[in-house]
MMTF fields as JSON, N, C-alpha, C and O atoms, coordinates in Angstrom:
{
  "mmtfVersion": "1.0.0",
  "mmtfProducer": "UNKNOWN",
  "numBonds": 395,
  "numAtoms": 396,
  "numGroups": 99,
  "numChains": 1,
  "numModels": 1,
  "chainsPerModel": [1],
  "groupsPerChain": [99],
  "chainIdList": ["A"],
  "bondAtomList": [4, 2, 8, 6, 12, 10, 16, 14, 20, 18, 24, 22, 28, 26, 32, 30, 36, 34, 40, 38, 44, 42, 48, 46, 52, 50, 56, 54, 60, 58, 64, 62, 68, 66, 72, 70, 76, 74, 80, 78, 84, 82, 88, 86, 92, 90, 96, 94, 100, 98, 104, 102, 108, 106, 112, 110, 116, 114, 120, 118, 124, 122, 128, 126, 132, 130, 136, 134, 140, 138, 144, 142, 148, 146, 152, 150, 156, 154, 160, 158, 164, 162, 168, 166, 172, 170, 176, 174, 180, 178, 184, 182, 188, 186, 192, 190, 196, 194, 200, 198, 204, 202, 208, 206, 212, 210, 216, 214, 220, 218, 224, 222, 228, 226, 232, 230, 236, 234, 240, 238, 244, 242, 248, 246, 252, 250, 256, 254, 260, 258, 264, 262, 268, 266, 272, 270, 276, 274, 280, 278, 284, 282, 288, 286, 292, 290, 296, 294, 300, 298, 304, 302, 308, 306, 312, 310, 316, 314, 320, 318, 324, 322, 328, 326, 332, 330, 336, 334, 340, 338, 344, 342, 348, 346, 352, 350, 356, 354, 360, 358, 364, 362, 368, 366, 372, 370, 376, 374, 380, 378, 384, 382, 388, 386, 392, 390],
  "bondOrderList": [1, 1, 1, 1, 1, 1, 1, 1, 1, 1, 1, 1, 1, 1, 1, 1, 1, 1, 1, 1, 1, 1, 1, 1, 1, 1, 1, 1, 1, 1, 1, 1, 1, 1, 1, 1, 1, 1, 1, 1, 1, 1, 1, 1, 1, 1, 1, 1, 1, 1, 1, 1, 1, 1, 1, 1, 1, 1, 1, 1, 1, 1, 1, 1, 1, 1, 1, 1, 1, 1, 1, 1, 1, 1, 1, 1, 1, 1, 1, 1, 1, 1, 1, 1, 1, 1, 1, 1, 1, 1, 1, 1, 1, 1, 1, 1, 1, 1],
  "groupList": [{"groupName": "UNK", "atomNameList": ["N", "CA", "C", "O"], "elementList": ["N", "C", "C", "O"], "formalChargeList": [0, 0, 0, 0], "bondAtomList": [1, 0, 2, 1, 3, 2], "bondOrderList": [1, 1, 2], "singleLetterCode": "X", "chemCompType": "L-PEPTIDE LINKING"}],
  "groupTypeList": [0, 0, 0, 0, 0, 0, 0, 0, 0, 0, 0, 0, 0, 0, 0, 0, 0, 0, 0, 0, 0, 0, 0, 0, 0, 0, 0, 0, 0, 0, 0, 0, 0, 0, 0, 0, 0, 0, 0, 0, 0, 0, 0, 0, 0, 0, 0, 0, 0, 0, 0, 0, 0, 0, 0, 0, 0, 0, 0, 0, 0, 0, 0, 0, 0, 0, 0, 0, 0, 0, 0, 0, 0, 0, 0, 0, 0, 0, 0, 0, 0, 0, 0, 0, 0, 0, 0, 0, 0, 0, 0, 0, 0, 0, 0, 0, 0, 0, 0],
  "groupIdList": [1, 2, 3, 4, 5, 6, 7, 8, 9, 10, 11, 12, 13, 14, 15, 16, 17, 18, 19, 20, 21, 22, 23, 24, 25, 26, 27, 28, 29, 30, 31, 32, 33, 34, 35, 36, 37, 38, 39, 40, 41, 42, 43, 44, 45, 46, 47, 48, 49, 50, 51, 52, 53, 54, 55, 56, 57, 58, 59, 60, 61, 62, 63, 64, 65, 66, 67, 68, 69, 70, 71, 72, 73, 74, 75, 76, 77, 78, 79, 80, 81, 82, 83, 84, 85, 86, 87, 88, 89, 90, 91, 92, 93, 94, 95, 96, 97, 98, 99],
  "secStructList": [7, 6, 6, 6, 6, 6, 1, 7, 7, 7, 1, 1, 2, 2, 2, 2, 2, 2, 2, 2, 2, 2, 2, 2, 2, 2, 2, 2, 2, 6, 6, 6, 7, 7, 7, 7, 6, 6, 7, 7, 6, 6, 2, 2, 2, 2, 6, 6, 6, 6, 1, 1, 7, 6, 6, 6, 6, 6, 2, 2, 2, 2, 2, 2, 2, 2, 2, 2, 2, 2, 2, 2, 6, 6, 7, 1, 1, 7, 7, 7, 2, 2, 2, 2, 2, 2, 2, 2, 2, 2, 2, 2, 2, 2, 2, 6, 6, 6, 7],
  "xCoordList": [-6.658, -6.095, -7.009, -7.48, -7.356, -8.112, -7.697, -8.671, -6.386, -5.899, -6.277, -6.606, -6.505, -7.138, -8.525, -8.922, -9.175, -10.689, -11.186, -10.64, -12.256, -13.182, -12.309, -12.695, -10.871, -10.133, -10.941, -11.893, -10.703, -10.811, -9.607, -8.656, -9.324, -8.189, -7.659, -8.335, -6.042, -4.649, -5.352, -6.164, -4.833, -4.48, -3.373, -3.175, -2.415, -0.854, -0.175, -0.72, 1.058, 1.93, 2.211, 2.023, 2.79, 2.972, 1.911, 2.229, 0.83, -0.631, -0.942, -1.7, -0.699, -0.75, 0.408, 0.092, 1.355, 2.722, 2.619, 3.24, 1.801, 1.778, 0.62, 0.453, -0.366, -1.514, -1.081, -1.738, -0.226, 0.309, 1.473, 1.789, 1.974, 3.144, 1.954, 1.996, 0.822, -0.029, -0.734, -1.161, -0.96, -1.092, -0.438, -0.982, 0.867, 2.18, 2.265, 2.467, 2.12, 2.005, 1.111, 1.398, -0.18, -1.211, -0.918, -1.038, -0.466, -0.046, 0.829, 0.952, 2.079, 2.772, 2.311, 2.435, 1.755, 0.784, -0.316, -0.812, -1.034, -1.708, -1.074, -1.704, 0.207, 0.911, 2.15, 3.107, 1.818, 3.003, 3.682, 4.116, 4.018, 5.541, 5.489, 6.183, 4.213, 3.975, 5.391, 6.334, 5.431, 6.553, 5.981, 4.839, 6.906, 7.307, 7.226, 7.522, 6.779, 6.719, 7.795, 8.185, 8.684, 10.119, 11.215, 12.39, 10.382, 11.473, 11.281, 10.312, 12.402, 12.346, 11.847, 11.771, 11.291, 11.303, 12.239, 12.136, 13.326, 14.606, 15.135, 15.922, 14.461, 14.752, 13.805, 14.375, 12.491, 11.541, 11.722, 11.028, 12.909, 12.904, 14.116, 14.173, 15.187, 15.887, 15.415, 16.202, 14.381, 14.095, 13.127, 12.814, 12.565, 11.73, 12.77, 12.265, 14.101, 15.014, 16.294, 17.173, 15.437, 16.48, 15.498, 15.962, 14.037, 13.146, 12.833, 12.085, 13.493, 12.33, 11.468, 11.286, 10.787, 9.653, 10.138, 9.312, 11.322, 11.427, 11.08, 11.179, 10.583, 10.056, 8.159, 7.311, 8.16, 6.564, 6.915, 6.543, 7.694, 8.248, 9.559, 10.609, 9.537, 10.645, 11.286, 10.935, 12.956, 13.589, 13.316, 13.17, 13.519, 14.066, 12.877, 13.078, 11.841, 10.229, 9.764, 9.28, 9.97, 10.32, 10.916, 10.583, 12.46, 13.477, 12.93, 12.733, 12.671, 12.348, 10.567, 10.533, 9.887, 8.814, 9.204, 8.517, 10.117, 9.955, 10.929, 10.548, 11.99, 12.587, 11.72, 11.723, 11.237, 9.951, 9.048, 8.786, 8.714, 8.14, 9.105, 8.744, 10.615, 11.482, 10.977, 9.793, 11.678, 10.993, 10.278, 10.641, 8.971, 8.034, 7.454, 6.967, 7.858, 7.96, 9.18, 9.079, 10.511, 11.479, 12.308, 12.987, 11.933, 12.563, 12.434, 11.277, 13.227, 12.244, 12.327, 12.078, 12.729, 12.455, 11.212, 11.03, 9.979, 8.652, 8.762, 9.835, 7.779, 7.469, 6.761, 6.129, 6.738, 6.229, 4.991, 4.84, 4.083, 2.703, 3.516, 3.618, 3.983, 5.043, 5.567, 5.497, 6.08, 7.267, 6.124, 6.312, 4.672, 3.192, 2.721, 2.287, 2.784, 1.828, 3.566, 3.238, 4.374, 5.584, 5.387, 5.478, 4.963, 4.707, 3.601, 3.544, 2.874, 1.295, 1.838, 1.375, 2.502, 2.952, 3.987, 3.959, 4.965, 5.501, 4.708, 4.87, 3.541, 2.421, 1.902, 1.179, 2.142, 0.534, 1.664, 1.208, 3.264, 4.029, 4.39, 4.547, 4.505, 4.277, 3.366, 3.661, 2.295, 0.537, 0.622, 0.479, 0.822, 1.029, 2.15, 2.268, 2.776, 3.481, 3.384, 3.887, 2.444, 1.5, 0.537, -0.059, 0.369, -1.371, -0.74, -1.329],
  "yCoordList": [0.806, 1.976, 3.172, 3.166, 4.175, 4.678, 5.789, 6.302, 6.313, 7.331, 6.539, 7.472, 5.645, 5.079, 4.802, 4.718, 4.675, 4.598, 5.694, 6.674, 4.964, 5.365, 5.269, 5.785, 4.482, 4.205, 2.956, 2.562, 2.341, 1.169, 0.346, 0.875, -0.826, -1.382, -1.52, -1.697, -1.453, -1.649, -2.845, -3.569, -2.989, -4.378, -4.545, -5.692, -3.76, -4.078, -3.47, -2.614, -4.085, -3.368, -2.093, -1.311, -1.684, -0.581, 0.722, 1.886, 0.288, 1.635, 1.461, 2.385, 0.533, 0.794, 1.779, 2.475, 1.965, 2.912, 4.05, 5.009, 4.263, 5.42, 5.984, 6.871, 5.805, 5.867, 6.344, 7.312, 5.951, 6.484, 7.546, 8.517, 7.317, 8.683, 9.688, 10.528, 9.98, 10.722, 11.397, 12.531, 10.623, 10.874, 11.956, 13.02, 11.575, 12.34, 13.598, 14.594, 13.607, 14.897, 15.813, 16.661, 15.181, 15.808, 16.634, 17.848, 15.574, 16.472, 17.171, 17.699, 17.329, 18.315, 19.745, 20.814, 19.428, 20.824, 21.12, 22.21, 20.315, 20.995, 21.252, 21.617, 21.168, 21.452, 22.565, 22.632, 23.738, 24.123, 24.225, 25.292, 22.815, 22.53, 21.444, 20.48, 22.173, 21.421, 20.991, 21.783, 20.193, 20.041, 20.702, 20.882, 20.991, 22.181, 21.186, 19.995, 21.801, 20.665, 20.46, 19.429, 21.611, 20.966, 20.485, 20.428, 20.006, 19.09, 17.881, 17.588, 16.927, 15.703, 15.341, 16.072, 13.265, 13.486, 13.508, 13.738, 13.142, 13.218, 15.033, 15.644, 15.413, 17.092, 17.419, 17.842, 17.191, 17.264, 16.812, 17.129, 15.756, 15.371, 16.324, 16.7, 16.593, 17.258, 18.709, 19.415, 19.642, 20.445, 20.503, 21.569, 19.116, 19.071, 18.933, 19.472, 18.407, 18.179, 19.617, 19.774, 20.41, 21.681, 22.544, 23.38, 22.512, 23.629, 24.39, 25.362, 23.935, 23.807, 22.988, 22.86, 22.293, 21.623, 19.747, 18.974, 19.553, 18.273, 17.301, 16.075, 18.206, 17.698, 17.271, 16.619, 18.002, 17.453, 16.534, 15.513, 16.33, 15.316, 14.479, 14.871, 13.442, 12.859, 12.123, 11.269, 13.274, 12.17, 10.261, 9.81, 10.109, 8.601, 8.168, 7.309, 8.282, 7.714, 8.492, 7.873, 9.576, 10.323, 10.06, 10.06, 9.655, 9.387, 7.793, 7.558, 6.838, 5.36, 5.396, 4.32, 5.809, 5.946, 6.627, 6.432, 7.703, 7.975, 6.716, 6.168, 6.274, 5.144, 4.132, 3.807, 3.824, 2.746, 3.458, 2.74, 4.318, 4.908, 4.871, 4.362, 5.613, 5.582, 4.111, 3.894, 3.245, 1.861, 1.531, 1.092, 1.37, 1.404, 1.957, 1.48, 3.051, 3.775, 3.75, 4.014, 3.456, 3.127, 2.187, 2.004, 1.368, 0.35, -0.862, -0.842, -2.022, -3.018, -3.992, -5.012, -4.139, -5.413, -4.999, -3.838, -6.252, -5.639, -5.231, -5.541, -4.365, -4.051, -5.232, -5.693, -5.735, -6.586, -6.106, -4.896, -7.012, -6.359, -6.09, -4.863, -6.38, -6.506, -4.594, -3.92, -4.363, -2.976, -2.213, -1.078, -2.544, -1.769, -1.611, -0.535, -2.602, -2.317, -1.563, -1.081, -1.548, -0.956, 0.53, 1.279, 0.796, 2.293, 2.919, 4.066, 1.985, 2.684, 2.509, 3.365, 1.804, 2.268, 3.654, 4.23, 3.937, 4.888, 6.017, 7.004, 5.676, 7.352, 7.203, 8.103, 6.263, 6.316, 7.167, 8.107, 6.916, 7.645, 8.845, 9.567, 8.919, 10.658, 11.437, 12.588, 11.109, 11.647, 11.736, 12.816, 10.742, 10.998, 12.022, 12.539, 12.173, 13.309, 14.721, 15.719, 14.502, 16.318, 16.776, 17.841, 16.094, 15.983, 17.02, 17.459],
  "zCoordList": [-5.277, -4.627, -4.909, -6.047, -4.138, -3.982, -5.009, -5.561, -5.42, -6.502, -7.466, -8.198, -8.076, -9.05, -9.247, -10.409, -8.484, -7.89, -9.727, -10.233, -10.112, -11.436, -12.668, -13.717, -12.576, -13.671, -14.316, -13.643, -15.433, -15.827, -15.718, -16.295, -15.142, -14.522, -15.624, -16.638, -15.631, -16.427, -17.072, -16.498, -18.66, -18.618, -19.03, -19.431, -19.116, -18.931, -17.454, -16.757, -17.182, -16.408, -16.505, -15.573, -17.886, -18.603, -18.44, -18.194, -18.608, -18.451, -17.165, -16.868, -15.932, -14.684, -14.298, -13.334, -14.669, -14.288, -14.994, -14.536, -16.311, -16.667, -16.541, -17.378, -15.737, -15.11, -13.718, -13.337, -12.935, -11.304, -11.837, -11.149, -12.904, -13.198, -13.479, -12.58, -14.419, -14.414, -13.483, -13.702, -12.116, -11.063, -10.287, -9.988, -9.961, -10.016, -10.534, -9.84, -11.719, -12.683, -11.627, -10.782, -12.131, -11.21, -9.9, -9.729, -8.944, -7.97, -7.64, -6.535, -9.241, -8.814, -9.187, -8.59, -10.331, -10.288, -9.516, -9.799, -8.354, -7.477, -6.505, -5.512, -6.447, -5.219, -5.35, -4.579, -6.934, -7.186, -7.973, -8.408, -8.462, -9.035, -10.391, -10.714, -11.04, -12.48, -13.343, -13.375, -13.763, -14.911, -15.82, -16.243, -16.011, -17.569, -19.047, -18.945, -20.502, -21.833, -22.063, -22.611, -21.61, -21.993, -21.447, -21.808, -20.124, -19.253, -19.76, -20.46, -19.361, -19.279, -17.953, -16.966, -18.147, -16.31, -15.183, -13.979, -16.102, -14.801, -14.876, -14.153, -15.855, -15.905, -14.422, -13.416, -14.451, -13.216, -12.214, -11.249, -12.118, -10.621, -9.863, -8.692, -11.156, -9.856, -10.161, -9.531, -10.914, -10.366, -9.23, -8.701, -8.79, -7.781, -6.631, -5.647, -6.304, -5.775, -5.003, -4.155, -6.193, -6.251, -5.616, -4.841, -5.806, -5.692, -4.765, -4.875, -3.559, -2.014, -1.603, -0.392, -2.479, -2.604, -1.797, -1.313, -1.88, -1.26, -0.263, -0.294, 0.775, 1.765, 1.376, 1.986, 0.131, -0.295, -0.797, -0.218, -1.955, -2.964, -2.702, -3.21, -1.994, -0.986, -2.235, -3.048, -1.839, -2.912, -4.593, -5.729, -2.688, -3.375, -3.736, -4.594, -3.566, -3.651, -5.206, -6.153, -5.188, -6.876, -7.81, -8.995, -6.997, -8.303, -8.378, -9.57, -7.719, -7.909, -8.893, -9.492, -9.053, -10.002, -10.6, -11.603, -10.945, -12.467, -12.984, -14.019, -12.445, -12.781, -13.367, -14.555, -12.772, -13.169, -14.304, -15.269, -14.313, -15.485, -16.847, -17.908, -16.581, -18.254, -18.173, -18.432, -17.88, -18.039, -18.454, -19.545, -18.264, -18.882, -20.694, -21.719, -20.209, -21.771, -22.474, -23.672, -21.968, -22.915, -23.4, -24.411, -21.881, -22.095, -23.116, -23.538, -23.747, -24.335, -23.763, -24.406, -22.24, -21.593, -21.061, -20.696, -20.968, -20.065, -18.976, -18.457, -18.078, -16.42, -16.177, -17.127, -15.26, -14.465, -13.638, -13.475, -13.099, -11.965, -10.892, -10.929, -10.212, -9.398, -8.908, -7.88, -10.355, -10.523, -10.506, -10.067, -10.938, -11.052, -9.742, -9.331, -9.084, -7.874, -6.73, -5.646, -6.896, -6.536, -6.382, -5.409, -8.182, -8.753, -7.738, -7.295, -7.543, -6.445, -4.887, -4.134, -4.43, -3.454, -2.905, -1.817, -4.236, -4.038, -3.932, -3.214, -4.993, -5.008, -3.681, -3.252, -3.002, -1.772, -0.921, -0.271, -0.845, -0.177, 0.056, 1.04, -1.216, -1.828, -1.556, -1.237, -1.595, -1.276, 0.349, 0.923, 0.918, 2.366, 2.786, 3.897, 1.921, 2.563, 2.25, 2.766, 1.067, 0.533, 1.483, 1.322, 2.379, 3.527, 4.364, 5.352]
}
């Protein structure tokens, strides 16, 4: 995927999802609407939800990767490649709709 393009490939599920949530980050601060240190990420989604900003940051495509992200980082059942290459489709969704 081309938002990944000059990474060194995952070798877990886990650093592929927190590698496209990083992404994410990224473009909410070039578009605005950085998360704050002292949000959480479900603190960031519904201030992205509340902001104005929704029609950049489409709901369900937001709230479903950071989902996949707590996961990742909190969960103790593993992510799967699967829920990873999931995570990069939601960003390719998201990105298409910042253009």
């Amino acid at each position: 995927m081309a938002v990944l393009r000059g990474l060194l490939p995952a070798k877990t599920p886990d650093q592929k999802i927190f590698r496209v949530y990083e992404i994410f980050l990224r473009l909410g601060r070039r578009f605005g609407c950085p998360r704050k240190t002292c949000e959480t990420p479900l603190e960031y989604v519904r201030r992205l939800q509340t902001s104005g900003k929704i029609e950049l940051f489409p709901g369900e495509e937001v709230e479903e990767l950071t989902s996949l992200f707590l996961k990742a980082r909190y969960s103790h059942e593993p992510v799967s490649w699967q829920q990873a290459a999931i995570s990069e489709q939601l960003l390719k969704i998201i990105r298409s709709k910042l253009k």
